[in-house]
C-alpha atoms as one frame of an Amber mdcrd trajectory, in Angstrom:
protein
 -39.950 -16.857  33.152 -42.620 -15.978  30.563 -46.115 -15.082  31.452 -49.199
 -16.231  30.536 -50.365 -12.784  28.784 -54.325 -13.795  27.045 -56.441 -16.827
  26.541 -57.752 -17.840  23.144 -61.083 -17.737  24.623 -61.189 -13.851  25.125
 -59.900 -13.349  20.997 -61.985 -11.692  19.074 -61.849 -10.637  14.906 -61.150
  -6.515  15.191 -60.743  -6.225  11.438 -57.014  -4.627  12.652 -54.608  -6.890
  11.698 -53.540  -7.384  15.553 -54.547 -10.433  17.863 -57.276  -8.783  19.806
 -58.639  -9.895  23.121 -61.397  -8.419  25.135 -58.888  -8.743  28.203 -55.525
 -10.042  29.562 -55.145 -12.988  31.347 -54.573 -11.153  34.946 -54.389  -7.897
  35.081 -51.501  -8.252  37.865 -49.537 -10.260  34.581 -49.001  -6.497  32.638
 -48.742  -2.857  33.170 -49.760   0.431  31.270 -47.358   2.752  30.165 -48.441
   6.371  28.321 -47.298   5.887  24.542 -47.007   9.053  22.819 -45.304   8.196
  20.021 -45.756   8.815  15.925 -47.693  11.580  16.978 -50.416   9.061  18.982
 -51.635   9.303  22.500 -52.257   5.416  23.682 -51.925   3.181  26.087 -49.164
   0.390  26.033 -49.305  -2.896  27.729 -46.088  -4.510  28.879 -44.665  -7.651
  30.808 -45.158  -6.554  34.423 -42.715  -9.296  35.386 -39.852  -8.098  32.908
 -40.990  -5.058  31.078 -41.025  -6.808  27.836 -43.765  -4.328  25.026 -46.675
  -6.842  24.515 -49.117  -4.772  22.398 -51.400  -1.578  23.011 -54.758  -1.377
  24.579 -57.581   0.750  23.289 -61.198   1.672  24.823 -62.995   0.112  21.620
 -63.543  -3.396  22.416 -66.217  -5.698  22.713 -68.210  -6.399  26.123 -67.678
  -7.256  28.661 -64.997  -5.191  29.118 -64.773  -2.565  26.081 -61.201  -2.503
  25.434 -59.188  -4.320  22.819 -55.534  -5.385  23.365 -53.859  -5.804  20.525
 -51.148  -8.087  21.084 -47.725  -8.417  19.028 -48.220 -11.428  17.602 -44.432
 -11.866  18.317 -44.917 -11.994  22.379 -47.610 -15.008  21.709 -46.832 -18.639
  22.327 -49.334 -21.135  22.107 -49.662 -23.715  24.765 -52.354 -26.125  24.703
 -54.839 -26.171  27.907 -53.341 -28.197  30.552 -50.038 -27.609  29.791 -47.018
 -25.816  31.905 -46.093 -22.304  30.469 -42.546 -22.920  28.986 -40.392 -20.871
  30.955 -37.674 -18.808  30.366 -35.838 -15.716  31.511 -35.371 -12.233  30.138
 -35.157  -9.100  31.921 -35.346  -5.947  30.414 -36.522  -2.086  31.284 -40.452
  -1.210  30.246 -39.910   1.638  27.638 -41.856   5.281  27.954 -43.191   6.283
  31.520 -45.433   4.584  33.735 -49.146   5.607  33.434 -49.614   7.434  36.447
 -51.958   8.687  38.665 -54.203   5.814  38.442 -54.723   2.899  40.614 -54.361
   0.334  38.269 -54.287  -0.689  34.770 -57.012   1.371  32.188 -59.042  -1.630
  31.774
């Protein structure tokens, strides 16, 4: 099944080049993993149902919540309001290690 991930509502222009919202749809809908790859320290978001990499999430976002997830704009499907999520199935493994020692997600 696929996930609802972000609302359009919550996009906002980051001057990035990445879809960025102010915050995901549910935070129960992805998890953080520590990304320390190309010689970065950040935070990736994933698919809590299926592991699937959605995007990253930084602390420089707008209010209300002061992060900005940048989304792949490869994991986005629009659906109009109203409308069923298509569904469809895919499991795969998260990549890199859980965040841990937290409660929940960063954000």
């Amino acid at each position: 099944m696929r996930t609802t991930v972000v609302q359009s509502r919550r996009k906002f222009e980051s001057s990035t080049g990445w879809p960025s919202f102010t915050a995901p749809f549910a935070q129960d809908h992805l998890r953080s993993i520590n990304d320390t790859g190309y010689g970065m320290a950040r935070t990736e978001i994933v698919c809590a149902r299926c592991g699937a990499h959605q995007g990253h999430v930084f602390p420089d976002g707008l209010p209300p919540t002061g992060h900005r997830f940048c989304i792949n704009s490869g994991s986005l499907e629009f659906t109009p309001n109203g409308e069923p999520s298509p569904t469809n199935s895919t499991e795969s493994p998260p990549e890199g290690k859980p965040v841990g020692h937290r409660k929940g997600p960063p954000w």
